[in-house]
N, C-alpha and C positions, 0 to 999 in steps of 0.2 A: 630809102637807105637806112640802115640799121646797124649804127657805128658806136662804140663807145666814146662817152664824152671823154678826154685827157685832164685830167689832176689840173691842171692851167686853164681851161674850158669851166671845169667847176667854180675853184676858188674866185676867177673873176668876175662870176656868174651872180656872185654873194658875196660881201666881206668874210669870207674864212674868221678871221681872225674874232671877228663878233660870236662865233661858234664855235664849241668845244667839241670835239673831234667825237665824241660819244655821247647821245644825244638824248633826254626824258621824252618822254610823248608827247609832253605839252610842247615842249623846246621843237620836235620833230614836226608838230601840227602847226606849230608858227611858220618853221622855215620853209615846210610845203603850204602852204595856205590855205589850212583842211582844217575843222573843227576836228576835237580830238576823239569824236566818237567817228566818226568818218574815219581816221587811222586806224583805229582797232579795227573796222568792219574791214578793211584795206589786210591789214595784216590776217585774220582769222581764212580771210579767203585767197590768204598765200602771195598778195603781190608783193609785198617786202621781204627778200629771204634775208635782207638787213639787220631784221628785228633781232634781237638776243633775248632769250631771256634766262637767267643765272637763278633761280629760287623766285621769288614773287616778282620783284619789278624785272620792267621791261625797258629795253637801250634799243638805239640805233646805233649803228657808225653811220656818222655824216655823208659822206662821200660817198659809199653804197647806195643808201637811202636815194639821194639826189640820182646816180646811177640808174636808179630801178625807178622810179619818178617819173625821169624822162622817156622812158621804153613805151 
């Protein structure tokens, strides 16, 4: 089955609150449990459409991330 997690599913899933809703790589590679060159190879071959990036650094939103994670 291939259901999205629910916002409630998430947050209980992790302390939310430990995590800021928009996330650094390193902050991203903690909360998935990935070294952070593993995230970039992750993102460069498109499985995070989470990722943002705005001029040089690179963001997550949380909850995406975790979202796309789980697939």
């Amino acid at each position: 089955m291939n259901r999205k997690l629910a916002a409630r599913e998430i947050t209980a899933a992790f302390d939310a609150t430990a995590w800021p809703p928009i996330l650094t790589p390193d902050e991203a590679a903690r909360l998935l449990r990935l070294k952070v060159s593993t995230l970039y190879r992750h993102v460069s071959e498109g499985r995070y459409a989470a990722a943002v990036k705005r001029g040089k650094p690179l963001r997550f939103w949380r909850d995406r991330l975790v979202q796309e994670f789980m697939r």
